[in-house]
C-alpha positions as a printed NumPy array, in Angstrom:
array([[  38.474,  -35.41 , -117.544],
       [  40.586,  -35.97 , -114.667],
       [  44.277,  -38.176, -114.568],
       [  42.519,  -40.297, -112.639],
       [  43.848,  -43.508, -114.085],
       [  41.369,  -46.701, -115.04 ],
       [  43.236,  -48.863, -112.306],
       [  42.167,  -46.397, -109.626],
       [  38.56 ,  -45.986, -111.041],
       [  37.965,  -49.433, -110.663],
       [  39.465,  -49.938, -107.225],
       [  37.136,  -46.719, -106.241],
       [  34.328,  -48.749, -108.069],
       [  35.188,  -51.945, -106.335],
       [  34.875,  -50.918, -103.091],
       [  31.729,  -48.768, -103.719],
       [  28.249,  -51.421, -102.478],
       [  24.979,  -50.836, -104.069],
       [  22.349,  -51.397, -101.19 ],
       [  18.933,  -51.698, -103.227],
       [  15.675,  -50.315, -101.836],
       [  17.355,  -47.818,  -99.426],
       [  16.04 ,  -45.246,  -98.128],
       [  13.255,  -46.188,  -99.972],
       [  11.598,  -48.798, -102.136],
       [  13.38 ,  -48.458, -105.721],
       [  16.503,  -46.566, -104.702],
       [  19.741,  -48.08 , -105.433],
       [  21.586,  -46.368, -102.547],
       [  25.947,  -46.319, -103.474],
       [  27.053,  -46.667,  -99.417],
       [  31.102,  -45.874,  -99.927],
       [  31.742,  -46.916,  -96.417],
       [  33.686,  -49.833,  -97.629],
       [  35.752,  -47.474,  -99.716],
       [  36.355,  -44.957,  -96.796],
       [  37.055,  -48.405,  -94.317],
       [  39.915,  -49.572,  -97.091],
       [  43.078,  -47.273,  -96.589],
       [  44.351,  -47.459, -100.228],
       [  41.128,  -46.6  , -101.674],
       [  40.754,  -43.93 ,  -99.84 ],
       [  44.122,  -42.286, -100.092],
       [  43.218,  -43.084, -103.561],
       [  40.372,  -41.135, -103.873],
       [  41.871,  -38.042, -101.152],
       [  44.992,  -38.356, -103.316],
       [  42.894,  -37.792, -107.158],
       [  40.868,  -35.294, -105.507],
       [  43.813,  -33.072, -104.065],
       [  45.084,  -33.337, -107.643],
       [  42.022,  -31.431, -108.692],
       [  42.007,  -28.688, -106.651],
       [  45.908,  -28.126, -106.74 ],
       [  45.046,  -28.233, -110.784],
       [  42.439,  -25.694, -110.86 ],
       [  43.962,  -23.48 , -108.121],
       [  41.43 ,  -23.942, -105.553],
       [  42.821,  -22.138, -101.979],
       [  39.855,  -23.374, -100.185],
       [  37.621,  -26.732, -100.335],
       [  33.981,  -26.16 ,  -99.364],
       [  32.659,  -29.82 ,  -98.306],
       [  28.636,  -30.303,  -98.524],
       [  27.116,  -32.004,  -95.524],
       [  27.541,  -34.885,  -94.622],
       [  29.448,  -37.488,  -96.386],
       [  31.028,  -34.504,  -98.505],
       [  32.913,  -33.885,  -95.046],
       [  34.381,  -37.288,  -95.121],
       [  36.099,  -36.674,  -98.397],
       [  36.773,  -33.209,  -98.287],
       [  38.613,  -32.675,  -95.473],
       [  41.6  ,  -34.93 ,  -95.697],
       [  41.817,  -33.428,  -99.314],
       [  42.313,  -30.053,  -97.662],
       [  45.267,  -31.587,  -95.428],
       [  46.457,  -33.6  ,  -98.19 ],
       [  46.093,  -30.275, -100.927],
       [  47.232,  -27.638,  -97.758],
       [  44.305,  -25.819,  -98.229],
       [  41.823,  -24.558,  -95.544],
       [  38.361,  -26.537,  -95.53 ],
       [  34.873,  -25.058,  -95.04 ],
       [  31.714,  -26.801,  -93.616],
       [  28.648,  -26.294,  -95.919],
       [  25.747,  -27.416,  -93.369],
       [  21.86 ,  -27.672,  -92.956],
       [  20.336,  -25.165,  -91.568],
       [  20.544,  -24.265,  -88.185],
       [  23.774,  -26.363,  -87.678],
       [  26.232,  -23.702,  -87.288],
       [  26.748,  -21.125,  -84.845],
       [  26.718,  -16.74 ,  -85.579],
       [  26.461,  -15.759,  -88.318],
       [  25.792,  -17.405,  -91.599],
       [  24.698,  -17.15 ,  -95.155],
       [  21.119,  -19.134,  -95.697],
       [  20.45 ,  -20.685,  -99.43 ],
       [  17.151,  -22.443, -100.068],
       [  16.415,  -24.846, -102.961],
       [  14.454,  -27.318, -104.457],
       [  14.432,  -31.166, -103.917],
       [  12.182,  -33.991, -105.623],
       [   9.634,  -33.874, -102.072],
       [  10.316,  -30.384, -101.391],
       [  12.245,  -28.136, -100.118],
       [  15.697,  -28.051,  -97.853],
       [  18.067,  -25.122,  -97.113],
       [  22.076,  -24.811,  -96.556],
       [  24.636,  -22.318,  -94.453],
       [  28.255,  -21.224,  -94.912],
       [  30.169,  -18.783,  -92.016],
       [  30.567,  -16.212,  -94.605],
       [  33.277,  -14.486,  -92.795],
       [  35.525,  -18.064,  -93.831],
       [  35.608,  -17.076,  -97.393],
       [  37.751,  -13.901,  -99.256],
       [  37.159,  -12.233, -102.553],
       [  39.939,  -13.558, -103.383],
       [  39.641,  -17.305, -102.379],
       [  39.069,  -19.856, -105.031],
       [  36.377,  -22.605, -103.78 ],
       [  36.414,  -26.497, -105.286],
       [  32.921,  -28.194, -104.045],
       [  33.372,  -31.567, -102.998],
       [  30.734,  -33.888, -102.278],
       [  30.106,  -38.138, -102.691],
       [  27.745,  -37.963, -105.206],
       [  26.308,  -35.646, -107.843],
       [  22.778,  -36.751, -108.496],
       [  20.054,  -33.877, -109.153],
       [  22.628,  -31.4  , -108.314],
       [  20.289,  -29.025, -105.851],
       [  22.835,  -29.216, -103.29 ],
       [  25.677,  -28.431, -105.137],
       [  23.706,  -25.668, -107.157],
       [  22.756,  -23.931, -103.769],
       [  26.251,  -24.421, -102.617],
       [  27.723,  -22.257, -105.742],
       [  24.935,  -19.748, -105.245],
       [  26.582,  -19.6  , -101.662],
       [  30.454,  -19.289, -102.576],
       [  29.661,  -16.866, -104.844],
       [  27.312,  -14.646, -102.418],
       [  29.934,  -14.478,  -99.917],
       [  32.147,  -13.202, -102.522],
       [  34.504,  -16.169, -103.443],
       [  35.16 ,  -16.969, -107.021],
       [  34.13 ,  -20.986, -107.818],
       [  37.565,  -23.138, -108.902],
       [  35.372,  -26.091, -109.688],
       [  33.147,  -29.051, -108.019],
       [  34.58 ,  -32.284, -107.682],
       [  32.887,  -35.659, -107.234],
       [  33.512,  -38.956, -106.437],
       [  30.288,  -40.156, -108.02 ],
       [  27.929,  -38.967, -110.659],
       [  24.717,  -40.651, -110.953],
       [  24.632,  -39.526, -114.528],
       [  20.997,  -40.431, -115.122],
       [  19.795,  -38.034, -112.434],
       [  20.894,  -35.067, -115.356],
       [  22.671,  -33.213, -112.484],
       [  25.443,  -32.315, -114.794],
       [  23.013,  -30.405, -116.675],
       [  21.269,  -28.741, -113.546],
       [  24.786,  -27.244, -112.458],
       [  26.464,  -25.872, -115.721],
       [  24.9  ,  -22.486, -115.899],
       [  25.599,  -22.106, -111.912],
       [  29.598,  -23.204, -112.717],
       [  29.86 ,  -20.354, -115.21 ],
       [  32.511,  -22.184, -117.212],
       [  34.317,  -23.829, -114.191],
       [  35.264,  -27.381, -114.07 ],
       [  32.927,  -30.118, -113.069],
       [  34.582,  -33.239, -112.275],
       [  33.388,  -36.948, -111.427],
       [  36.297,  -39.794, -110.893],
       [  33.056,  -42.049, -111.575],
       [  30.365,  -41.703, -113.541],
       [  27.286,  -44.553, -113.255]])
């Protein structure tokens, strides 16, 4: 559980819109572009989420593609920690580490510059939303193959009925998952 207090959970909530049948018929799609267009929410949420990595120790953020960009990298100003891209394949140049994995439809694969992460570096995931967890899942299998120990994953969002929690515990090997909001 985070310090995140109930005042700031609700103005997180509050400026979080549920936009039904997007992308597709029976989705309830959470668009936080309100909350990232309202300064004090979001220096809300980049201010809670520094919190957590300065807590666990992170010394790097690794922010999934693409909204997980938007959040992470002010948190890695705000925390003074470096910040590193996890993209789709294909999206970043030289060299890279590839990590395939599993989605509802199919199948979809991520890449890290493995040269921007140290054996000794401690990595906090940051992303929007946790909802099957694949992503996040791959992303840990990443950190960890280019020899970075895992400080944590931090969410905004967990869509708690998805059972993501659940998909990512055995990958976090006892490290900290956190959600500021779960649904």
């Amino acid at each position: 559980m985070t310090s995140t207090t109930e005042s700031t959970r609700e103005l997180l909530l509050s400026r979080i819109r549920d936009v039904a049948d997007y992308p597709k018929p029976g989705v309830v799609f959470k668009d936080i572009t309100p909350l990232l267009a309202d300064p004090v929410a979001f220096t809300a949420l980049t201010d809670a989420l520094a919190e957590l990595c300065v807590r666990h120790g992170a010394t790097k953020i690794v922010g999934l593609e693409a909204r997980g960009f938007i959040l992470a990298a002010p948190v890695a100003v705000r925390a003074g920690i470096g910040f590193v891209p996890v993209r789709k394949a294909g999206k970043l140049p030289g060299a890279t580490l590839a990590q395939a994995y599993e989605l509802e439809y199919g199948s979809a694969e991520i890449e890290i510059h493995a040269e921007d992460l140290d054996p000794e570096d401690r990595i906090m995931v940051i992303d929007d939303v946790l909802a099957t967890g694949g992503t996040a899942e791959a992303s840990l299998e990443l950190i960890r193959r280019a020899g970075a120990q895992v400080a944590g994953v931090a969410v905004l969002m967990e869509l708690g009925f998805l059972a993501g929690r659940a998909r990512l515990e055995p990958g976090l090997r006892g490290a900290p998952l956190e959600a500021l909001i779960t649904v």
